[in-house]
C-alpha beads as a LAMMPS data file, in Angstrom:
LAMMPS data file: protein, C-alpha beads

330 atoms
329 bonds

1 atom types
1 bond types

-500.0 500.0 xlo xhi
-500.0 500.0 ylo yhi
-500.0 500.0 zlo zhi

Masses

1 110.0

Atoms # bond

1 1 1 -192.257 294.842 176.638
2 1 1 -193.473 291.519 175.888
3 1 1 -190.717 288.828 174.816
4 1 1 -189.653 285.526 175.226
5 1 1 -185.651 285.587 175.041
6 1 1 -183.809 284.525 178.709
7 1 1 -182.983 287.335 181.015
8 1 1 -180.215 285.952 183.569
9 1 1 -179.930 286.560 186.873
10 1 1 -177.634 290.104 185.868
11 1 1 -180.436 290.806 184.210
12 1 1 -178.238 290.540 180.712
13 1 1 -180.322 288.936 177.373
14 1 1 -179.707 285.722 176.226
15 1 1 -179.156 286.825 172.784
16 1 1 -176.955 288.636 170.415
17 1 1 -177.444 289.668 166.925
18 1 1 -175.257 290.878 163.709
19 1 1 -176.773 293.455 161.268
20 1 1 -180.374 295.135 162.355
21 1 1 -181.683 295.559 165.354
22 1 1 -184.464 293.128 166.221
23 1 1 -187.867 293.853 167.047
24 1 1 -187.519 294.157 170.579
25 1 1 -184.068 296.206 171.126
26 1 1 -182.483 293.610 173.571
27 1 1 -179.237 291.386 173.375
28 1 1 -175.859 292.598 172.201
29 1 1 -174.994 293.766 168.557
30 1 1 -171.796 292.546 167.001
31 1 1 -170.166 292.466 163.687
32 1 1 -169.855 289.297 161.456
33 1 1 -169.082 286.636 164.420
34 1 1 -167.458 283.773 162.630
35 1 1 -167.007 281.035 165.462
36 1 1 -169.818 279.342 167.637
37 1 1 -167.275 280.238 170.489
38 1 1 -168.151 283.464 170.169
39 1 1 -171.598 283.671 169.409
40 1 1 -171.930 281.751 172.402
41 1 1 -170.494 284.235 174.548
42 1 1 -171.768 287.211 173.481
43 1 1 -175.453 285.115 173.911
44 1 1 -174.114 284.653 177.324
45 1 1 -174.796 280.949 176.566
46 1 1 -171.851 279.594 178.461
47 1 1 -173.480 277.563 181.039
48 1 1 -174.521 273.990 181.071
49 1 1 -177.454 271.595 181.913
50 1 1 -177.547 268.913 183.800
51 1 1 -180.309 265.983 184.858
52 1 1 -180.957 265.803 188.315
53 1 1 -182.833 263.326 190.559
54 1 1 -186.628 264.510 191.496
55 1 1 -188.714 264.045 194.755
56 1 1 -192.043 264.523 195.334
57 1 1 -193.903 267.683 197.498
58 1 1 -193.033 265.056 200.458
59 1 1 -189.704 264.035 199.952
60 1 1 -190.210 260.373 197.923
61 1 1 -187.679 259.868 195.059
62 1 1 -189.193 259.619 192.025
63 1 1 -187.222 257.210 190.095
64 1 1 -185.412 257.961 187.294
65 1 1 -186.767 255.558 185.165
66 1 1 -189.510 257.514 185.179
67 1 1 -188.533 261.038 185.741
68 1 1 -185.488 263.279 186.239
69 1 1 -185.297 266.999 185.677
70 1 1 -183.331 268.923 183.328
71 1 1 -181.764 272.098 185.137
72 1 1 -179.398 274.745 184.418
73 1 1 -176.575 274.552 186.062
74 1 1 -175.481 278.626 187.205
75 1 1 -179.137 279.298 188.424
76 1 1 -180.763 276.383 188.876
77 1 1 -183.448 276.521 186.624
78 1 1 -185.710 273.635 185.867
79 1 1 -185.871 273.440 182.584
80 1 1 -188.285 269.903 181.675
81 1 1 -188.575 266.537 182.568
82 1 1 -187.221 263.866 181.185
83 1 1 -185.884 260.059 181.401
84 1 1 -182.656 258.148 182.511
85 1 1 -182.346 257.497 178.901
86 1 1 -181.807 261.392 177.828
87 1 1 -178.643 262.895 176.949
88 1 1 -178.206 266.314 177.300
89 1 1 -176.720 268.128 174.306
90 1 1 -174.646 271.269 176.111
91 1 1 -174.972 273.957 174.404
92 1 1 -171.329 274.314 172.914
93 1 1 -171.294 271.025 171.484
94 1 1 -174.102 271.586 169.794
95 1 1 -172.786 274.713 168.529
96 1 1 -169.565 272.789 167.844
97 1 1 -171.464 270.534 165.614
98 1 1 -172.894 273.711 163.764
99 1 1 -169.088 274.770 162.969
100 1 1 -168.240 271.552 161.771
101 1 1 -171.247 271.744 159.434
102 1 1 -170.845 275.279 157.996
103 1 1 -167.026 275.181 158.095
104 1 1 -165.550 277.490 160.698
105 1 1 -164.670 280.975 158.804
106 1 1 -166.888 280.462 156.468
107 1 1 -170.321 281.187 157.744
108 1 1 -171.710 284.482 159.574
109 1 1 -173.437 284.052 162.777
110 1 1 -176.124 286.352 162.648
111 1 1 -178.029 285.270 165.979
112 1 1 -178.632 282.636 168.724
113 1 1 -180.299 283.073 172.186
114 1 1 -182.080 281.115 174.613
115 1 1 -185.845 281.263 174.917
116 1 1 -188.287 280.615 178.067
117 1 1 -185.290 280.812 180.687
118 1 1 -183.256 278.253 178.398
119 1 1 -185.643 275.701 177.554
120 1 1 -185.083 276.204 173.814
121 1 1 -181.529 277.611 172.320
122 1 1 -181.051 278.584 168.963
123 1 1 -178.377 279.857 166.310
124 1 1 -178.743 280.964 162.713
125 1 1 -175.906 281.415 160.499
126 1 1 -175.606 283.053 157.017
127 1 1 -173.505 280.604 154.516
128 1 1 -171.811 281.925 151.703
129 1 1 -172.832 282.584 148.156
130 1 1 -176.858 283.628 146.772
131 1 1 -179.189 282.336 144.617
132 1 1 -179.986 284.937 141.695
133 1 1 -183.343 284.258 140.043
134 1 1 -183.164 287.662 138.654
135 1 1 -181.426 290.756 138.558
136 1 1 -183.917 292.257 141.669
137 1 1 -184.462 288.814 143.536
138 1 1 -181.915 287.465 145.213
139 1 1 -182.391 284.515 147.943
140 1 1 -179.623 284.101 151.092
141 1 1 -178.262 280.819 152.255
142 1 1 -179.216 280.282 156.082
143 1 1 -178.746 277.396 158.600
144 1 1 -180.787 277.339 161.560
145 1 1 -180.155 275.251 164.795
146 1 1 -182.595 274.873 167.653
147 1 1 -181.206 272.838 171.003
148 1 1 -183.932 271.936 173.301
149 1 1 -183.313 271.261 176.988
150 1 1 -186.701 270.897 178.146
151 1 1 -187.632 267.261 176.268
152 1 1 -189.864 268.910 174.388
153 1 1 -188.133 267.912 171.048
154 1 1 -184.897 266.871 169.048
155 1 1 -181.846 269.183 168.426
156 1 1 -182.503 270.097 164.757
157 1 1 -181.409 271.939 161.989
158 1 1 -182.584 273.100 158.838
159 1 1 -182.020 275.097 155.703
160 1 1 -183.650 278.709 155.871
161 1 1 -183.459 280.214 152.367
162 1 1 -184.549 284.089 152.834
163 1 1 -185.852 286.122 149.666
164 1 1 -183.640 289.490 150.529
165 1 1 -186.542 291.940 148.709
166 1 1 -189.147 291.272 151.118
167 1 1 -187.186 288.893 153.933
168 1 1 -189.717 286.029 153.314
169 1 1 -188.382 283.130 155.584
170 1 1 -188.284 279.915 153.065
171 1 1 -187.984 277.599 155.256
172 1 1 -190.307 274.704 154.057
173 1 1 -187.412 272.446 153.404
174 1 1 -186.981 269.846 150.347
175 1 1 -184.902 267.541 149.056
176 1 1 -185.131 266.213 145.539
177 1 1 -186.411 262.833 144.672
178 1 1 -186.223 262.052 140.810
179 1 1 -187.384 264.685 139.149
180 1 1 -190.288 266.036 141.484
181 1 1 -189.632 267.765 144.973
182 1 1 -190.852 266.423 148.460
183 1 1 -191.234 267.933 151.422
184 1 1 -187.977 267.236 154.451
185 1 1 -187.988 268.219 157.885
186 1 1 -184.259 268.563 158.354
187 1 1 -181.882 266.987 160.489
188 1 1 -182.938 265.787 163.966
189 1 1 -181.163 264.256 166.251
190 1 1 -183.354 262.982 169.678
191 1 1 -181.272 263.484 173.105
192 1 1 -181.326 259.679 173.725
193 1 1 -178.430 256.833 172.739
194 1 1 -175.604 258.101 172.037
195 1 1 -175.576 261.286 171.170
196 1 1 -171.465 261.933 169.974
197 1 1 -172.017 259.511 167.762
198 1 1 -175.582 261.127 166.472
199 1 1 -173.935 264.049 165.858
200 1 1 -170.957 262.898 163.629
201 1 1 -173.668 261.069 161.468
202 1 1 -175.491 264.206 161.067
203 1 1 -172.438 266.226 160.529
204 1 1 -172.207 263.854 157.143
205 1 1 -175.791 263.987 156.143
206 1 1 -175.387 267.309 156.358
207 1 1 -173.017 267.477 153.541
208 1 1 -176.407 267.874 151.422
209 1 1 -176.693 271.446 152.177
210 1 1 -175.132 272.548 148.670
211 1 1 -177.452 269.920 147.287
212 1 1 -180.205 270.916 149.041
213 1 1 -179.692 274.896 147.603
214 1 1 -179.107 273.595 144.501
215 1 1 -182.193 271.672 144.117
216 1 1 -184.221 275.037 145.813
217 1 1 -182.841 277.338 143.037
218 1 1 -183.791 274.659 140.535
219 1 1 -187.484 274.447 142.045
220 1 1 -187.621 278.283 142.389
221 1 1 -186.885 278.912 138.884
222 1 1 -188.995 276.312 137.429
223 1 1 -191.959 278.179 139.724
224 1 1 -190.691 281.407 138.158
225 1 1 -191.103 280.264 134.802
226 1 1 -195.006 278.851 135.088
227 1 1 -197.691 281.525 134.837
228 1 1 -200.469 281.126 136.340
229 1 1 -204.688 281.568 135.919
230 1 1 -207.279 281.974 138.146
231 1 1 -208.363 278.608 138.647
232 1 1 -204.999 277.628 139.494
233 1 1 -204.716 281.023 142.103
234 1 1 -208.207 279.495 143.553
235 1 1 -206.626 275.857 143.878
236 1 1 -203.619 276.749 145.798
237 1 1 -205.726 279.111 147.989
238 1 1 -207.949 276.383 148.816
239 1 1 -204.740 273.988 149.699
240 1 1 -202.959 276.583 151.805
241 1 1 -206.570 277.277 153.360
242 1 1 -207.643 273.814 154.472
243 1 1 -211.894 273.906 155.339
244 1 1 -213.496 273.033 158.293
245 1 1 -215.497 270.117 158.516
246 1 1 -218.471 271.167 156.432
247 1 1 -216.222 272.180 153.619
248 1 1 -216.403 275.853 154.042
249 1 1 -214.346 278.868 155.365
250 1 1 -214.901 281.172 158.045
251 1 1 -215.316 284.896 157.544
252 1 1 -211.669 284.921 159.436
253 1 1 -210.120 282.443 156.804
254 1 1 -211.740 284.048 154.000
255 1 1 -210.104 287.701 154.880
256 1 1 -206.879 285.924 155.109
257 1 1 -207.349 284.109 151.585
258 1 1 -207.806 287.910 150.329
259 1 1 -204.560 289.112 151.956
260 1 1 -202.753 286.433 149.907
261 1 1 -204.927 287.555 146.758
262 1 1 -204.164 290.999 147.136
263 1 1 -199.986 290.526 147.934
264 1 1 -199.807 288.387 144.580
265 1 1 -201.607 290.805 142.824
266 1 1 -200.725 294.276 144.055
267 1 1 -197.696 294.183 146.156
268 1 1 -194.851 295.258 144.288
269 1 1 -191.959 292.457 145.483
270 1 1 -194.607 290.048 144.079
271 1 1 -194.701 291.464 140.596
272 1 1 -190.998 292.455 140.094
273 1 1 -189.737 291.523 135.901
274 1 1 -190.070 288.387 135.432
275 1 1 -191.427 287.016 138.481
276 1 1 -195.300 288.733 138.284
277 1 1 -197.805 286.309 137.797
278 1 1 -196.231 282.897 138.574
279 1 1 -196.270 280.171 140.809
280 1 1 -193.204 281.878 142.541
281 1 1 -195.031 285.523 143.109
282 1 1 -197.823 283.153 143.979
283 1 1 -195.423 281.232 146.999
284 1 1 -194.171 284.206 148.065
285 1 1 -197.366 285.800 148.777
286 1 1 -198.517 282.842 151.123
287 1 1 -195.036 283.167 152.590
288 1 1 -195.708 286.783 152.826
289 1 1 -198.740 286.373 154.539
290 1 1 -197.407 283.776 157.109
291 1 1 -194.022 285.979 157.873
292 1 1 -195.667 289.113 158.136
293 1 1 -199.691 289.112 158.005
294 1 1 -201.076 286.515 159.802
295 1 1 -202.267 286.983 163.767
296 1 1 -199.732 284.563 165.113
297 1 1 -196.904 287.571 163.786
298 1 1 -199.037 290.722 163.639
299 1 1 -200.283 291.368 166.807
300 1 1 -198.169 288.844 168.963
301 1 1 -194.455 289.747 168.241
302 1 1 -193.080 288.051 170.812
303 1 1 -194.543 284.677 169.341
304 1 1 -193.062 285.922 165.554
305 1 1 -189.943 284.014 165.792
306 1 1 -191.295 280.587 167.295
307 1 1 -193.926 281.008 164.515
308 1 1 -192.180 281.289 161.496
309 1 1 -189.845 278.812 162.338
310 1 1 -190.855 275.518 164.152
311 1 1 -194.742 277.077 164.952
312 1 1 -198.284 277.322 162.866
313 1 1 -196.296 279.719 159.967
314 1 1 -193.587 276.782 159.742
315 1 1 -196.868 274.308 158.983
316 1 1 -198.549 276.687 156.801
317 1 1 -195.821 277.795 154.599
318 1 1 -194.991 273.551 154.195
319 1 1 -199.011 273.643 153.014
320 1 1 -197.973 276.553 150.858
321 1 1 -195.273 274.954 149.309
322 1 1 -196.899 271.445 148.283
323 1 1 -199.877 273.804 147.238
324 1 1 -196.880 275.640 144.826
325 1 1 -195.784 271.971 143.724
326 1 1 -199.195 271.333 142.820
327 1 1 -200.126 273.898 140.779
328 1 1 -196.488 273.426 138.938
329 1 1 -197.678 270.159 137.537
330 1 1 -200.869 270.945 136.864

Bonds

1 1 1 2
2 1 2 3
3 1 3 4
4 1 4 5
5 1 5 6
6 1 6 7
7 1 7 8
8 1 8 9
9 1 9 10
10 1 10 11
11 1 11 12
12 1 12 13
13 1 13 14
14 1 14 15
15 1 15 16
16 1 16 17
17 1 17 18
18 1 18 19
19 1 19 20
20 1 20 21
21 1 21 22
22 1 22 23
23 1 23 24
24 1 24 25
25 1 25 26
26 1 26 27
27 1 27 28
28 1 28 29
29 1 29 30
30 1 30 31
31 1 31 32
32 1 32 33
33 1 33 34
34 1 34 35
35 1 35 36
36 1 36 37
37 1 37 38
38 1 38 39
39 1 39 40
40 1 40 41
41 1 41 42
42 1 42 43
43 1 43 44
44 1 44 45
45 1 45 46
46 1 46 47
47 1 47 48
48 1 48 49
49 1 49 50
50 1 50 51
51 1 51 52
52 1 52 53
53 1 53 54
54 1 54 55
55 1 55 56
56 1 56 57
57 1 57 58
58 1 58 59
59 1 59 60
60 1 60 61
61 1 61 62
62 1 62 63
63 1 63 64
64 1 64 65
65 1 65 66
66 1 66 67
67 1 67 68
68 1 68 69
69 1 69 70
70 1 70 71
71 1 71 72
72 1 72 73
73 1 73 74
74 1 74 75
75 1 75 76
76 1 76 77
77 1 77 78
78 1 78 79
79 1 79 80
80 1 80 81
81 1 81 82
82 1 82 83
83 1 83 84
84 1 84 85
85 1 85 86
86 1 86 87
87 1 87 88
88 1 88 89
89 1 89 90
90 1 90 91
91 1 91 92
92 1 92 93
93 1 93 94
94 1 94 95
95 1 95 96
96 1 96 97
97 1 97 98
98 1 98 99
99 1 99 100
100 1 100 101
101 1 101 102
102 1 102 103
103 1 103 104
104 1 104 105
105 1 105 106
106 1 106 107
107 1 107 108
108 1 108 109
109 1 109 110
110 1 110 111
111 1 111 112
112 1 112 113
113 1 113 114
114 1 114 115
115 1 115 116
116 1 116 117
117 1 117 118
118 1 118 119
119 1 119 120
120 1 120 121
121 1 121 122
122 1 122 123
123 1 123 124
124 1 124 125
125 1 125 126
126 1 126 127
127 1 127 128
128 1 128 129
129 1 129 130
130 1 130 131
131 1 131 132
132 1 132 133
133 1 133 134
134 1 134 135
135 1 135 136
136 1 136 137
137 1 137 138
138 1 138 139
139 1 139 140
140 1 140 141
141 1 141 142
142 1 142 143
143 1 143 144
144 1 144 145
145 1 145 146
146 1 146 147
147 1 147 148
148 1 148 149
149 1 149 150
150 1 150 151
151 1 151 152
152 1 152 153
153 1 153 154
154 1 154 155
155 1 155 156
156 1 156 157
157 1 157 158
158 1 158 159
159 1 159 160
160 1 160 161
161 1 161 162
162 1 162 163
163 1 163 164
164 1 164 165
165 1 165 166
166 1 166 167
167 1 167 168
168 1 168 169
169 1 169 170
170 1 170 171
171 1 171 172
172 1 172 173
173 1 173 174
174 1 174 175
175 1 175 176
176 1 176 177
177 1 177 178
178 1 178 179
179 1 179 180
180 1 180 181
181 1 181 182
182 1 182 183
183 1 183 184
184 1 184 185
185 1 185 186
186 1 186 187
187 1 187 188
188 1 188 189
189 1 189 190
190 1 190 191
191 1 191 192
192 1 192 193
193 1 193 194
194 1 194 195
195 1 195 196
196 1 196 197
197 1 197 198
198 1 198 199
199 1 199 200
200 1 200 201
201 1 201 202
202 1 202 203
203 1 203 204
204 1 204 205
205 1 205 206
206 1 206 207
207 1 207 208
208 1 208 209
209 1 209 210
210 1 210 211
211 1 211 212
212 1 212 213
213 1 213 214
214 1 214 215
215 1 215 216
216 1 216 217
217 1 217 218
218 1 218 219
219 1 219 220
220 1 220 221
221 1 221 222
222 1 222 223
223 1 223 224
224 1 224 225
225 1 225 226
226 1 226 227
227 1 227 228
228 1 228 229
229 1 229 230
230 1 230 231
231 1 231 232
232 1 232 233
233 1 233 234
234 1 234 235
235 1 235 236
236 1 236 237
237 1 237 238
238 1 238 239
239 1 239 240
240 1 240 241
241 1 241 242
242 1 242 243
243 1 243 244
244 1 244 245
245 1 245 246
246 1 246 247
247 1 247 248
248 1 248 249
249 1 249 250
250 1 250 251
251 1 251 252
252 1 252 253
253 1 253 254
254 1 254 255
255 1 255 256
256 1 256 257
257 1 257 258
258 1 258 259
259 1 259 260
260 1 260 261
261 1 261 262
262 1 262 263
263 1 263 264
264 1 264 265
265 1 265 266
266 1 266 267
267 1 267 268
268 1 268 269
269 1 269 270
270 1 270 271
271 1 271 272
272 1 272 273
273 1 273 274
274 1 274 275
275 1 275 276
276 1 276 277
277 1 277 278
278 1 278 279
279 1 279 280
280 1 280 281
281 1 281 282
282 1 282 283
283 1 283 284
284 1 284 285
285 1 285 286
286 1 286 287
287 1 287 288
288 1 288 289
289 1 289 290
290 1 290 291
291 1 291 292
292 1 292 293
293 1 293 294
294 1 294 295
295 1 295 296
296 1 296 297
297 1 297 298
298 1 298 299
299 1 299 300
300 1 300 301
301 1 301 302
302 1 302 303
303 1 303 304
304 1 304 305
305 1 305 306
306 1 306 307
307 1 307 308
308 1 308 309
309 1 309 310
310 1 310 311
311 1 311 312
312 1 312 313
313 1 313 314
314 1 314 315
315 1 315 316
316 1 316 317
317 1 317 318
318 1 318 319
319 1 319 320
320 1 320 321
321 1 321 322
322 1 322 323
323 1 323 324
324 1 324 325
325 1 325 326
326 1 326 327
327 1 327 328
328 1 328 329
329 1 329 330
């Protein structure tokens, strides 16, 4: 079976999980975990990283002002290169930070893992309360936090609203500028400088989440209340669906265009009361689409997660959201 969470070296998963059992069967189940201290432990994510000086195939130091490698510490991985200048973020102070975010006791770990031997580790946790748009469509309050040790990026987190009725992943964050929405790509923090101190600014910035929910219910609801026509389905197609260079669509990107067509129009958890026919069912069906439907999810499930969150259905869901935006002030 084809996957990309860690195996270690007792041939344990790098992952655990609260609630349903993933896709692929693997990691251990638990029941509402409450601390990062645990989560990281039933992940079996309690090991560190550390840099370490590099030589070449013949024994010259590299210098580290231009290389040192990043390298788990029980197995002696490499994970990435990197500089002098990076600062490695161990995996329970990140996870530290996440408590101090969500408020220990409060939130529900549902997952975290390691992916790619440990080059990218990951937590998502379930914060209280919902956001009711209507009696049948109710959205859950998610964090996500993704630690990479490879240099390949910043430790991040976002917001992950998730529509319950069809578990669409909402996770083009915004934040609210006046009275119109933009686009935000969370909080990231880059593994150079001082990264203590990088982390307690975050931890305040971070104090937006409640803001950030409330402004999502308020967009959600004001795409819930704006029907739509044709031209405007047509317009946001043609957003989400950007042309090649000769302004036309391949046979590929047309039959894709229909699957979003055909989920606003005949799939049920599009067209529940009060939701049928608006910008919203029109969202969700892109969302839909990119979640479930497209090839990067379909037929490569071991690529489903990286994806939706931080891959091409991350970037095409952000389209499908300023598409959404679009329409709603047309």
């Amino acid at each position: 079976m084809s996957h990309e969470l860690t195996q270690n070296a007792n041939g344990e998963t790098e992952f655990f999980y609260a609630g349903k059992k993933p896709w692929h069967g693997l990691g251990t189940a638990v029941i509402g975990l409450q601390k990062s201290e645990d989560a990281i432990r039933h992940a079996k994510l309690d090991w560190n990283v550390s840099k370490r000086p590099v030589l070449t195939m013949d024994g010259i130091s590299v210098p580290e002002n231009i290389g040192m490698a990043t390298v788990r510490d029980d197995n002696n991985t490499v994970l990435g290169m990197v500089t002098e200048n990076y600062s490695v973020v161990q995996n329970f102070e990140a996870f530290s930070f996440f408590d101090a975010v969500v408020g220990t006791g409060d939130a529900i770990y549902e997952t975290a893992g390691s992916l790619f031997s440990g080059k990218k580790v990951f937590i998502t946790a379930q914060i209280p309360g919902e956001i009711r748009l209507t009696s049948e469509d109710t959205i859950q309050k998610y964090l996500v936090l993704v630690n990479p040790h490879d240099g390949s990026g910043s430790l991040k987190m976002f917001m992950t609203p998730i529509r319950v009725v069809c578990s669409n992943t909402l996770n083009a964050a915004i934040r609210e500028k006046g009275r119109e929405y933009s686009l935000s790509q969370g909080i990231s923090i880059r593994h150079v400088g001082d990264v203590e101190n990088k982390i307690r600014q975050a931890q305040d910035v971070l104090g937006i989440t409640s803001r950030f929910y409330k402004s999502f219910e308020e967009l959600a609801n004001a795409l819930r209340m704006k029907l739509v026509d044709g031209a405007m389905v047509e317009a946001f197609l043609k957003q989400c669906f950007e042309p090649d260079e000769f302004d036309s669509y391949s046979t590929r990107t047309v039959n894709n265009m229909n699957r979003v067509r055909i989920n606003f129009t005949d799939d049920p958890k599009n067209n529940l009361p009060g939701i049928g026919g608006t910008v919203w069912s029109l969202y969700n069906a892109a969302v839909q689409y990119a979640d479930h439907e497209a090839v990067a999810v379909r037929k490569n499930a071991d690529k489903r997660m990286q994806s939706i969150l931080w891959g091409s259905g991350e970037v095409f869901k952000s389209r499908a959201l300023d598409a959404s935006m679009a329409v709603l002030r047309s």
